[in-house]
N, CA, C, O and CB atoms as a CASP TS submission, in Angstrom:
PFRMAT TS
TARGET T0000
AUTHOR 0000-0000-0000
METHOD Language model
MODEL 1
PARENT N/A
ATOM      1  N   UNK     1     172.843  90.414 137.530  1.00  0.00           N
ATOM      2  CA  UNK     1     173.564  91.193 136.549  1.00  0.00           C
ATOM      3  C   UNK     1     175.016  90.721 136.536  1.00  0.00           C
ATOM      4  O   UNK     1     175.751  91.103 137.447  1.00  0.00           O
ATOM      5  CB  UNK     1     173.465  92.715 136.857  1.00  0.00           C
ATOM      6  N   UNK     2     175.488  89.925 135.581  1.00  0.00           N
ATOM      7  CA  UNK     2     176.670  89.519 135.657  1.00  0.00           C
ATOM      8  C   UNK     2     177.574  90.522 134.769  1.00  0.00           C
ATOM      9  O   UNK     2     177.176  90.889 133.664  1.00  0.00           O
ATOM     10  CB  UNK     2     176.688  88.095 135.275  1.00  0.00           C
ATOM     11  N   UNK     3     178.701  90.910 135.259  1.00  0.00           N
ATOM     12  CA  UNK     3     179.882  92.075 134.753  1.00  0.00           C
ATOM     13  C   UNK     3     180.751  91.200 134.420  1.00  0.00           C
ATOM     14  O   UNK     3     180.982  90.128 134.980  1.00  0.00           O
ATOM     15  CB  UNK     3     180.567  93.237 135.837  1.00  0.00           C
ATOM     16  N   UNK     4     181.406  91.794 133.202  1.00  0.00           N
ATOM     17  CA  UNK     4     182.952  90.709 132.921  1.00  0.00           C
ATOM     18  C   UNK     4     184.069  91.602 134.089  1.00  0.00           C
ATOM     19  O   UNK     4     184.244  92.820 134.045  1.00  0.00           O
ATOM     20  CB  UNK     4     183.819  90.845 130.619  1.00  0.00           C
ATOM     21  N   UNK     5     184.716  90.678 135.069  1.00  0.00           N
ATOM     22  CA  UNK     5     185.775  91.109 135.715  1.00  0.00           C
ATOM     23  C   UNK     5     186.211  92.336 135.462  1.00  0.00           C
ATOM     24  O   UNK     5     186.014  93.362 136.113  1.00  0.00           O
ATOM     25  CB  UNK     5     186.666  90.369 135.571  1.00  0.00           C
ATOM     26  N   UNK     6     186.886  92.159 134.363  1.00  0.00           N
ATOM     27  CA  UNK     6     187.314  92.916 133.696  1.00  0.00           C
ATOM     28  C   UNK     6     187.198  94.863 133.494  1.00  0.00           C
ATOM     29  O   UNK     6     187.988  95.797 133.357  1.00  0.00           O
ATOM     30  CB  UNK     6     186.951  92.199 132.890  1.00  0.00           C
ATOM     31  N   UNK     7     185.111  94.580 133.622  1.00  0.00           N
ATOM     32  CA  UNK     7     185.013  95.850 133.173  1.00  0.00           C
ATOM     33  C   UNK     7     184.301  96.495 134.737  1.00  0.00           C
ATOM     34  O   UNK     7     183.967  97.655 134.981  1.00  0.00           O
ATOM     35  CB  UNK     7     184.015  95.948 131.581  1.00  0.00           C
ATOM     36  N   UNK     8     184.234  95.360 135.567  1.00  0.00           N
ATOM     37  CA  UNK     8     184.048  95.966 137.505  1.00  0.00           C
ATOM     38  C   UNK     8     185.509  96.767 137.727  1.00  0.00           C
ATOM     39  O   UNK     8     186.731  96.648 137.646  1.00  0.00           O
ATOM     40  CB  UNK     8     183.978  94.204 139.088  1.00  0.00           C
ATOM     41  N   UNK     9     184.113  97.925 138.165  1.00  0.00           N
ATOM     42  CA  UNK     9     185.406  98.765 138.623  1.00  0.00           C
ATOM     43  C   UNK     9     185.410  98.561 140.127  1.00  0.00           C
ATOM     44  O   UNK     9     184.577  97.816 140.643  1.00  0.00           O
ATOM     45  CB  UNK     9     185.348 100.484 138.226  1.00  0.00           C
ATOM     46  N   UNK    10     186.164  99.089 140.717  1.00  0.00           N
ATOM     47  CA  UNK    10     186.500  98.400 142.221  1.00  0.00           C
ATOM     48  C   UNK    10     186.097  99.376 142.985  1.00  0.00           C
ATOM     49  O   UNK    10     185.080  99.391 143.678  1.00  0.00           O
ATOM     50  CB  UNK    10     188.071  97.983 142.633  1.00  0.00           C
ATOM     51  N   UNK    11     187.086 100.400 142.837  1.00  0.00           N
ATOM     52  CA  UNK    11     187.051 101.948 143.131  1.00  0.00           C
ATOM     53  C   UNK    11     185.446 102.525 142.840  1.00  0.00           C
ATOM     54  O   UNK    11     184.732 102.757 143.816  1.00  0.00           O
ATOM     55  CB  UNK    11     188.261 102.797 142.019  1.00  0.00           C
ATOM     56  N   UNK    12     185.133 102.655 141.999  1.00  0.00           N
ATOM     57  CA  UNK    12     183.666 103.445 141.815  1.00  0.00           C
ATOM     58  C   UNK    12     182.456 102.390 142.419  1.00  0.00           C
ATOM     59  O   UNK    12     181.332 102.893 142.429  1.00  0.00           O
ATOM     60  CB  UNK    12     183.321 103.818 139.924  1.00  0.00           C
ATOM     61  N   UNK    13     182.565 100.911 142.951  1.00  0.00           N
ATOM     62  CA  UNK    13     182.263 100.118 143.547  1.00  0.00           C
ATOM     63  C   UNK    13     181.985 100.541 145.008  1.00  0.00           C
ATOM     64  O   UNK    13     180.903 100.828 145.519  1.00  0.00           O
ATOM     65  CB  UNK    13     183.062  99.279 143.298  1.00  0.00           C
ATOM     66  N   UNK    14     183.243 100.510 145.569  1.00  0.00           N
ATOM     67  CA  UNK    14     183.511 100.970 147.271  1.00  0.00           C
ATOM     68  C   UNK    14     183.212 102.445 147.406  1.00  0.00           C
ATOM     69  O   UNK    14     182.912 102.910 148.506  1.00  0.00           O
ATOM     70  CB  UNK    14     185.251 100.752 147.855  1.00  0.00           C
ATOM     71  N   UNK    15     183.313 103.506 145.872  1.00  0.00           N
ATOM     72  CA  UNK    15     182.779 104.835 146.258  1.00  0.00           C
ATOM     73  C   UNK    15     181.325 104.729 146.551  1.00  0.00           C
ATOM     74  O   UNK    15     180.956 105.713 147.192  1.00  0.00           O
ATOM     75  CB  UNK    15     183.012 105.884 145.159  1.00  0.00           C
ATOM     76  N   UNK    16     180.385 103.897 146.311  1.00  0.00           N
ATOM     77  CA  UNK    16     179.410 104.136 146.236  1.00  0.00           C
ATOM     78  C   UNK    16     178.658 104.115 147.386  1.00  0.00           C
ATOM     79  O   UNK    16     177.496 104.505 147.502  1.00  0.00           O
ATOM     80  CB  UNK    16     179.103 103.597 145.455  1.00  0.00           C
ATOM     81  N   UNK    17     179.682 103.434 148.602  1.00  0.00           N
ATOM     82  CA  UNK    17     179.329 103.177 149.934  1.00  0.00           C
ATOM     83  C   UNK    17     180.104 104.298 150.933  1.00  0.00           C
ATOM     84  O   UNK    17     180.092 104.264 152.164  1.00  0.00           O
ATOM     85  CB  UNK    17     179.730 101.617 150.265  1.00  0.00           C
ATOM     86  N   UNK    18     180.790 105.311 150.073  1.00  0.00           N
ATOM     87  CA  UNK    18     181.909 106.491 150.454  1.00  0.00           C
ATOM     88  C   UNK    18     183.178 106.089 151.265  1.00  0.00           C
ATOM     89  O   UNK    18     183.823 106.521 152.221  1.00  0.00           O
ATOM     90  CB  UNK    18     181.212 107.626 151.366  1.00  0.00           C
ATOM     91  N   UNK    19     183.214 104.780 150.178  1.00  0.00           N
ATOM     92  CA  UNK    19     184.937 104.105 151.009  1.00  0.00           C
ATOM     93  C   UNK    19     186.030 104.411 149.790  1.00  0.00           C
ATOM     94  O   UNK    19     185.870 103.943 148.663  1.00  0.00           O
ATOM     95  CB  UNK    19     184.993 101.803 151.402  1.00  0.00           C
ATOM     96  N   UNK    20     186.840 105.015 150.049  1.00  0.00           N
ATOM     97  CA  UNK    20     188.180 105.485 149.166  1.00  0.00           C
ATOM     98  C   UNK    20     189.386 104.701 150.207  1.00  0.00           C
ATOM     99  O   UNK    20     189.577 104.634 151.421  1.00  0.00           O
ATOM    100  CB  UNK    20     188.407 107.608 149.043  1.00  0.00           C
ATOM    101  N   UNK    21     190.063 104.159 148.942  1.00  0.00           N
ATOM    102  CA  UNK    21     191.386 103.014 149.701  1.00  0.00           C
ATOM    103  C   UNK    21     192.359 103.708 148.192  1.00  0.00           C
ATOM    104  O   UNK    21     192.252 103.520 146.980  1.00  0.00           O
ATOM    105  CB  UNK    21     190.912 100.395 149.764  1.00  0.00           C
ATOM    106  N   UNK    22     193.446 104.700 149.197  1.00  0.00           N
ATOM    107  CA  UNK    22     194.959 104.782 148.241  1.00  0.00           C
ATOM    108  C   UNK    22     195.991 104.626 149.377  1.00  0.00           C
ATOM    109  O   UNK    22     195.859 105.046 150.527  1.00  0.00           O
ATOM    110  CB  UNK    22     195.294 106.489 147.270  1.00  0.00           C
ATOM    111  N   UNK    23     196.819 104.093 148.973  1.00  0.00           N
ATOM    112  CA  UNK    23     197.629 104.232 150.503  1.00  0.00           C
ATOM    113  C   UNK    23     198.932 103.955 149.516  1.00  0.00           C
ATOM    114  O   UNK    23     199.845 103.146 149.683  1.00  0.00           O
ATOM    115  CB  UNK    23     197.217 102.833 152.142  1.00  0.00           C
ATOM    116  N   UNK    24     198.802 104.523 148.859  1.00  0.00           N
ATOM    117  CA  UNK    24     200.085 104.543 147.674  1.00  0.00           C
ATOM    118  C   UNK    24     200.873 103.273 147.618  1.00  0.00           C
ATOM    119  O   UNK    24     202.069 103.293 147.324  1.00  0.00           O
ATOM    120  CB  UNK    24     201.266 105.742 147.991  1.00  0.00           C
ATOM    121  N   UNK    25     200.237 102.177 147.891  1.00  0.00           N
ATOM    122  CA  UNK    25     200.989 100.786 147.719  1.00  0.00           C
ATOM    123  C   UNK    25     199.611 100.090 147.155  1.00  0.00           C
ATOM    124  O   UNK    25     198.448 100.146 147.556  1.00  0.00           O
ATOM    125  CB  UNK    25     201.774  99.986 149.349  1.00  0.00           C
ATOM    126  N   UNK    26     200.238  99.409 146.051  1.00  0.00           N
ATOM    127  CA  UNK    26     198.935  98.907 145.123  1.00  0.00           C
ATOM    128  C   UNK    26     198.396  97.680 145.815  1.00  0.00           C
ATOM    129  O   UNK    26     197.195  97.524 146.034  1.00  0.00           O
ATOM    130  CB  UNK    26     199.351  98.469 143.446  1.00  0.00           C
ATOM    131  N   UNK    27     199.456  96.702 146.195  1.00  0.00           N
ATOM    132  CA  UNK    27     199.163  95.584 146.908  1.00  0.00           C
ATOM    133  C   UNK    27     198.493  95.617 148.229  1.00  0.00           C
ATOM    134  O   UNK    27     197.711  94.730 148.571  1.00  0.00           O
ATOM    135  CB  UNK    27     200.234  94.985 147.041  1.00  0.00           C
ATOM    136  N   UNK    28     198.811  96.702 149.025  1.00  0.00           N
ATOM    137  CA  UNK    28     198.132  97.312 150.059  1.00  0.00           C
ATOM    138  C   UNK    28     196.771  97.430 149.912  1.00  0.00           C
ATOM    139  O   UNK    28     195.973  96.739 150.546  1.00  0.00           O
ATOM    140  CB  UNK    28     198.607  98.474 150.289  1.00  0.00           C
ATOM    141  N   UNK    29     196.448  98.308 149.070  1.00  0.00           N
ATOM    142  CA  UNK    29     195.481  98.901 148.385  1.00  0.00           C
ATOM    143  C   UNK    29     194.442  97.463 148.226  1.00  0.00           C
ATOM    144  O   UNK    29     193.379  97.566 148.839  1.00  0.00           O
ATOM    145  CB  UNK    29     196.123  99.690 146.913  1.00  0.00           C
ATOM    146  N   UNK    30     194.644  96.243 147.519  1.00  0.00           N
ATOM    147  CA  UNK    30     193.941  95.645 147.121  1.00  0.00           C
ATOM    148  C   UNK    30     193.638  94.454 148.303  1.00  0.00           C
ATOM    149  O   UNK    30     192.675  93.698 148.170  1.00  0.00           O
ATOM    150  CB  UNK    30     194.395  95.395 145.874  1.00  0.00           C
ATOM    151  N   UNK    31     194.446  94.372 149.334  1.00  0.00           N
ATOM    152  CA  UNK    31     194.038  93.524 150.635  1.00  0.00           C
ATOM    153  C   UNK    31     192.974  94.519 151.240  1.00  0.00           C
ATOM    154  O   UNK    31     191.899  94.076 151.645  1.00  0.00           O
ATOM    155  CB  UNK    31     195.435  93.166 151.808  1.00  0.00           C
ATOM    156  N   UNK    32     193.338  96.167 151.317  1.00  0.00           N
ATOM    157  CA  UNK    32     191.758  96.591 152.023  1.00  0.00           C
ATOM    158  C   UNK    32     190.805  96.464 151.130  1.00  0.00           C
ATOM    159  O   UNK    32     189.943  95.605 151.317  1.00  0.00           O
ATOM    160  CB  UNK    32     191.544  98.116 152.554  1.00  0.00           C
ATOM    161  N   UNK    33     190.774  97.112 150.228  1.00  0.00           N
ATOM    162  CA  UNK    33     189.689  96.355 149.126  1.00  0.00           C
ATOM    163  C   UNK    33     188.679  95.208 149.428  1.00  0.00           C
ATOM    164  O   UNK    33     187.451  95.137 149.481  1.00  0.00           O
ATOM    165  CB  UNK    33     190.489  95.707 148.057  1.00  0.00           C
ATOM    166  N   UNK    34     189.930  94.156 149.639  1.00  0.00           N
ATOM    167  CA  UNK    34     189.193  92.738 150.100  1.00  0.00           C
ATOM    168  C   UNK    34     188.387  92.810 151.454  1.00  0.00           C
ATOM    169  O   UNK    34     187.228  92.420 151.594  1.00  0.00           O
ATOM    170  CB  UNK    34     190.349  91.528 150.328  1.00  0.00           C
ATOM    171  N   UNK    35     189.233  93.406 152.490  1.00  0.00           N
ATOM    172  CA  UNK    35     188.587  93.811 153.574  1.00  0.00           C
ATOM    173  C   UNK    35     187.578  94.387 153.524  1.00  0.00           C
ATOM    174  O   UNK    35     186.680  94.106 154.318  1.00  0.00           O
ATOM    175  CB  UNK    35     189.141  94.386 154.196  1.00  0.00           C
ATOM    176  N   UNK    36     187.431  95.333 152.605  1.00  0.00           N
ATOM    177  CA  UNK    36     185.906  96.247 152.715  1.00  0.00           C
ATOM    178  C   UNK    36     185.095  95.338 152.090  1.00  0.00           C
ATOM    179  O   UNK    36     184.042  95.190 152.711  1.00  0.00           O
ATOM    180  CB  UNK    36     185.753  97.866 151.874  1.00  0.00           C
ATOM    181  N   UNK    37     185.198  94.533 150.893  1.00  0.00           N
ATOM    182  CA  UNK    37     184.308  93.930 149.867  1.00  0.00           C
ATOM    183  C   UNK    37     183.227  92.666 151.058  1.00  0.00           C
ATOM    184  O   UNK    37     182.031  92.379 151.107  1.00  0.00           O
ATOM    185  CB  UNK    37     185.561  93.007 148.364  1.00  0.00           C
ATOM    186  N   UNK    38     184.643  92.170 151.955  1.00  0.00           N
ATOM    187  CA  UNK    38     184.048  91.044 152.803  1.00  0.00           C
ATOM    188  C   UNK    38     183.416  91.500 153.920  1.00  0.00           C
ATOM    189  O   UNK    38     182.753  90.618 154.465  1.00  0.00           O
ATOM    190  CB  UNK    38     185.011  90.082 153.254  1.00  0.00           C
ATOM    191  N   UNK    39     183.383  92.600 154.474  1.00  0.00           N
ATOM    192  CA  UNK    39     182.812  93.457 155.707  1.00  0.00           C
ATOM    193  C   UNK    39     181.649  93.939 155.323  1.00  0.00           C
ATOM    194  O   UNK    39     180.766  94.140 156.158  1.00  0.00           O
ATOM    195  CB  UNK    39     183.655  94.647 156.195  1.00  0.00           C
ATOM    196  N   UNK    40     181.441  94.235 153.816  1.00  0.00           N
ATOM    197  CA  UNK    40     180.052  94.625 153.415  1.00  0.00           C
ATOM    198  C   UNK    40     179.587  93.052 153.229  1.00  0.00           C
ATOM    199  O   UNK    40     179.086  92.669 154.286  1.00  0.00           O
ATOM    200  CB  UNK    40     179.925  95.738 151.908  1.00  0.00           C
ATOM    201  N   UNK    41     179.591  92.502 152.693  1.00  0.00           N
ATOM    202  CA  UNK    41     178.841  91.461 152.631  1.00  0.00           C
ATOM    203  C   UNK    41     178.206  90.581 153.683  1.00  0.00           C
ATOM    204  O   UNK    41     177.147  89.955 153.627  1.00  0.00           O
ATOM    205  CB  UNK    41     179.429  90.863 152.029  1.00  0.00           C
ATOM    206  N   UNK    42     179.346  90.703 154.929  1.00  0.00           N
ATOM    207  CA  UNK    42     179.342  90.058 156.368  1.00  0.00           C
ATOM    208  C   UNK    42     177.664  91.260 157.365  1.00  0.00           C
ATOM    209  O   UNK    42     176.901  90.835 158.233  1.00  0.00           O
ATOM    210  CB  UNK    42     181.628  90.445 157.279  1.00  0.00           C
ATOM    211  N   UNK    43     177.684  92.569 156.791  1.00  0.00           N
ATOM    212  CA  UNK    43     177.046  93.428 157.432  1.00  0.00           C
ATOM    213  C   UNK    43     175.677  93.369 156.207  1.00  0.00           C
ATOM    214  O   UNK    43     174.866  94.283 156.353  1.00  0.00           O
ATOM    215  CB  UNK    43     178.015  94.914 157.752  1.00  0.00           C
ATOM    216  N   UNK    44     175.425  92.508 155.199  1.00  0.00           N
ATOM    217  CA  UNK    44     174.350  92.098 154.784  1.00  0.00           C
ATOM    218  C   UNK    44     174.289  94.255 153.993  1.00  0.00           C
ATOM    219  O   UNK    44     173.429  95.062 154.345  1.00  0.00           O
ATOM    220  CB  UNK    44     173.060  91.180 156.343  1.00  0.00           C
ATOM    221  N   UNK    45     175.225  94.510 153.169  1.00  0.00           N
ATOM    222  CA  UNK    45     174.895  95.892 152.737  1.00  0.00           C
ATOM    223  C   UNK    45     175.066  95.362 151.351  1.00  0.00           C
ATOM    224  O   UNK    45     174.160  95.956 150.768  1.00  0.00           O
ATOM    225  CB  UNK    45     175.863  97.274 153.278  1.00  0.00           C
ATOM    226  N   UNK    46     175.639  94.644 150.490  1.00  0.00           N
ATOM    227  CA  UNK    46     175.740  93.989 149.542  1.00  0.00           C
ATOM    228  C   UNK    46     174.905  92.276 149.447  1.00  0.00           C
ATOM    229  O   UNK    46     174.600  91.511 150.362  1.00  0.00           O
ATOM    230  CB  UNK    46     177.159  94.076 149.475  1.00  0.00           C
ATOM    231  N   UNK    47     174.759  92.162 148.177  1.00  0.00           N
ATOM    232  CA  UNK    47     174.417  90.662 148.480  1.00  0.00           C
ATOM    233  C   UNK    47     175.025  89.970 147.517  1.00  0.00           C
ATOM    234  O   UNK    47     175.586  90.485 146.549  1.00  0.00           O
ATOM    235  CB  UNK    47     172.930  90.269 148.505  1.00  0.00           C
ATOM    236  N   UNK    48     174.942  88.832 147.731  1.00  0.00           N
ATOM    237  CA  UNK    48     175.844  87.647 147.533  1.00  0.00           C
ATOM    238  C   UNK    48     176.268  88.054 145.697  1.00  0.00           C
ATOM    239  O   UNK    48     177.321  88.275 145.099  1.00  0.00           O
ATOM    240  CB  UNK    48     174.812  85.838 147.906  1.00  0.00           C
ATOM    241  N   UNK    49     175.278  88.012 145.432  1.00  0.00           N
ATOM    242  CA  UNK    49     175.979  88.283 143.864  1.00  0.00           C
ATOM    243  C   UNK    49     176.797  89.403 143.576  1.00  0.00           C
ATOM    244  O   UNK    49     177.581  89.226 142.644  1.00  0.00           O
ATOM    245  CB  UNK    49     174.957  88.462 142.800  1.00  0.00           C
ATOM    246  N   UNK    50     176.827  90.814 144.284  1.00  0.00           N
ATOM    247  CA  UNK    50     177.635  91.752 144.117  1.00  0.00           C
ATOM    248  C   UNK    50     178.513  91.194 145.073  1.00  0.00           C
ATOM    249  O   UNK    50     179.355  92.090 145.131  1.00  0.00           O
ATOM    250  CB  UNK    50     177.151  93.121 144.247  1.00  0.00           C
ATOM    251  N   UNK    51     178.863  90.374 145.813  1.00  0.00           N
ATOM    252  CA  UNK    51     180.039  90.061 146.940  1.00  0.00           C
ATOM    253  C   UNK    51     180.346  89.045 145.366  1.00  0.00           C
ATOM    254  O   UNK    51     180.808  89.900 144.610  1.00  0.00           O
ATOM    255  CB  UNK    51     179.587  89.152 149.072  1.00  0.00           C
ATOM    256  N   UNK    52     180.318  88.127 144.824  1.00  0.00           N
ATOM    257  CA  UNK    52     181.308  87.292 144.136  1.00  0.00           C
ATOM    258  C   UNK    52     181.598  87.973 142.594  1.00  0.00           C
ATOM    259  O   UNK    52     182.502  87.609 141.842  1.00  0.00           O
ATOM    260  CB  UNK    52     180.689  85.676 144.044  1.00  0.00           C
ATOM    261  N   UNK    53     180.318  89.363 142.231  1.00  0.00           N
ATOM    262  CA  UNK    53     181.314  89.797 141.360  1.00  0.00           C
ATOM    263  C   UNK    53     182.334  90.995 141.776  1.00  0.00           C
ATOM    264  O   UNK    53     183.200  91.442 141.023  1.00  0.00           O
ATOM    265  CB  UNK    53     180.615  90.155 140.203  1.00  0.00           C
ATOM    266  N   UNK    54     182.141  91.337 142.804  1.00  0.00           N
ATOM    267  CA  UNK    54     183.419  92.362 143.482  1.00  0.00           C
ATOM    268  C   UNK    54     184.666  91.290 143.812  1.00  0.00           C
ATOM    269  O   UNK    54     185.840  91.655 143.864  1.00  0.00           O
ATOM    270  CB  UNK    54     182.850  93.277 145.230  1.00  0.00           C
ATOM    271  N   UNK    55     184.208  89.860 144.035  1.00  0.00           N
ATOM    272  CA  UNK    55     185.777  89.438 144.604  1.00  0.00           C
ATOM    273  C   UNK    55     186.534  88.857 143.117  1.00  0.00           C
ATOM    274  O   UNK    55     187.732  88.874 142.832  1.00  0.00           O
ATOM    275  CB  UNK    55     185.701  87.900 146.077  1.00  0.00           C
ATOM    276  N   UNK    56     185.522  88.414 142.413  1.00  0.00           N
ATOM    277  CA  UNK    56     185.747  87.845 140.977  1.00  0.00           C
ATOM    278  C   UNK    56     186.905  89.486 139.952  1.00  0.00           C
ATOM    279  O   UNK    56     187.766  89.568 139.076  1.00  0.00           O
ATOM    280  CB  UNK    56     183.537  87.469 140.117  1.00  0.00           C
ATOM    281  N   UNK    57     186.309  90.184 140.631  1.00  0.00           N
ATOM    282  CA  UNK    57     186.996  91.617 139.819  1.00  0.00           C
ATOM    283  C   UNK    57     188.481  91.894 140.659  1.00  0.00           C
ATOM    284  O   UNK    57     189.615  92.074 140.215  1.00  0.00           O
ATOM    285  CB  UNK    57     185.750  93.320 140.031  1.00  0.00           C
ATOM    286  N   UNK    58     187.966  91.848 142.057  1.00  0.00           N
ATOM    287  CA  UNK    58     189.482  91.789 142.738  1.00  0.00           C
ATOM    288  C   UNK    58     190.558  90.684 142.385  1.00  0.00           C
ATOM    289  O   UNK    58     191.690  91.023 142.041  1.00  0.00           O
ATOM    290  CB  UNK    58     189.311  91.614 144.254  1.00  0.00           C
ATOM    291  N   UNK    59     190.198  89.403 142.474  1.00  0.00           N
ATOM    292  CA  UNK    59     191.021  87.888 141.591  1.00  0.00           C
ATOM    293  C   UNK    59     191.711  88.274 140.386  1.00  0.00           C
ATOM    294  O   UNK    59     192.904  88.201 140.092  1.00  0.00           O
ATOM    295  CB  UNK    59     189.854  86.595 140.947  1.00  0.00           C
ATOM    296  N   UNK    60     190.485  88.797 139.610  1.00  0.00           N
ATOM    297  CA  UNK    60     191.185  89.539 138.161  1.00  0.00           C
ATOM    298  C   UNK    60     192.313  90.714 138.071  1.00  0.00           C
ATOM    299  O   UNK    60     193.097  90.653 137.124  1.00  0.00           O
ATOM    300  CB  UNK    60     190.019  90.241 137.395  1.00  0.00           C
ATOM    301  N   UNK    61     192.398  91.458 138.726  1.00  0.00           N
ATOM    302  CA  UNK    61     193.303  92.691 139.110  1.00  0.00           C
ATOM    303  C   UNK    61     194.332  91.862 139.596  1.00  0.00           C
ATOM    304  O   UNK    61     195.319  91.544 138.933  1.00  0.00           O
ATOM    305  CB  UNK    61     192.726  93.866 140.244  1.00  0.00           C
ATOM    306  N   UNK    62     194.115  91.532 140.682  1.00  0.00           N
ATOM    307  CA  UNK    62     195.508  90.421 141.082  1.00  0.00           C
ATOM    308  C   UNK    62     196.006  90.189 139.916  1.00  0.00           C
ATOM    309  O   UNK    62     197.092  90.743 139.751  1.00  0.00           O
ATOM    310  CB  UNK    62     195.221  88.854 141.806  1.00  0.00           C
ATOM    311  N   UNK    63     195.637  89.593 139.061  1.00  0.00           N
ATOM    312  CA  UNK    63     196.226  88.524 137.890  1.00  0.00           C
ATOM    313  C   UNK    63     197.106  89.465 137.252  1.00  0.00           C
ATOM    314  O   UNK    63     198.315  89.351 137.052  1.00  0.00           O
ATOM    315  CB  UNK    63     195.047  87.790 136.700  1.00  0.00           C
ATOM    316  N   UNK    64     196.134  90.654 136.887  1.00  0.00           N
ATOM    317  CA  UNK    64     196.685  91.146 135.929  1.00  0.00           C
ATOM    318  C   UNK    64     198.136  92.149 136.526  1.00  0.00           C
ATOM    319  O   UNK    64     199.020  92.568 135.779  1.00  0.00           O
ATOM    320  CB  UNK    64     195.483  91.885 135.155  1.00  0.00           C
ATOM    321  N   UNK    65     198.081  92.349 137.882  1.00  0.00           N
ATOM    322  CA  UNK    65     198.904  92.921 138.848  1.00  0.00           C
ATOM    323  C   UNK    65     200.320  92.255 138.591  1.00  0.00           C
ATOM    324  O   UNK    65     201.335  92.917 138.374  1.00  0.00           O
ATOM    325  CB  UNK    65     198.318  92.685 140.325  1.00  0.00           C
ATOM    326  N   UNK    66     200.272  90.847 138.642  1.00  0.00           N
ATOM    327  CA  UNK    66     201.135  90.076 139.045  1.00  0.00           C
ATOM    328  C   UNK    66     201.551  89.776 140.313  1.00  0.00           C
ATOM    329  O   UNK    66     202.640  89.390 140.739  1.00  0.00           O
ATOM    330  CB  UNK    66     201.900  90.340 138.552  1.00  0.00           C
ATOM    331  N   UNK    67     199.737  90.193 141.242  1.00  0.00           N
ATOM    332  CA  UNK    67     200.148  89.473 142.255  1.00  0.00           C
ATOM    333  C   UNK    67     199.568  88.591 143.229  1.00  0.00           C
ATOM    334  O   UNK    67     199.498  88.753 144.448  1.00  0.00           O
ATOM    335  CB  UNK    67     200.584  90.116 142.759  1.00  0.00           C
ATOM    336  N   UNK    68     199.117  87.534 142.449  1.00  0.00           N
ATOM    337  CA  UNK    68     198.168  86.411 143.191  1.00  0.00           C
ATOM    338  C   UNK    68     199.395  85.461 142.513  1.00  0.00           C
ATOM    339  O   UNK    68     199.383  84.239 142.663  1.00  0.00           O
ATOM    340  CB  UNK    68     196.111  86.132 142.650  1.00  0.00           C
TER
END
């Protein structure tokens, strides 16, 4: 099932595993993100195609962040 970046949500993504990341710093916010996205994938709870469209959606947010 391929998602445009764009329309992966991140948040309702990581809720679905009951992980919530605010830590009132956005950039913060999106390194745990990465951390959780790569810890599920490493613990085989996701698979490979939801691991590159969760990081493909995180890349995109960066961009649009202005901060990659």
């Amino acid at each position: 099932m391929k998602i445009n970046p764009n329309e992966f949500d991140l948040k309702a993504f990581l809720h679905r595993f009951g992980l919530v990341i605010y830590t009132g710093d956005p950039e913060g916010d999106l390194l745990l993100i990465e951390d959780e996205i790569r810890e599920l994938y490493e613990l085989n709870v996701i698979d490979k195609e939801e691991f590159i469209e969760a990081m493909s959606a995180l890349r995109s947010k960066r961009r649009v962040e202005g901060r990659e």
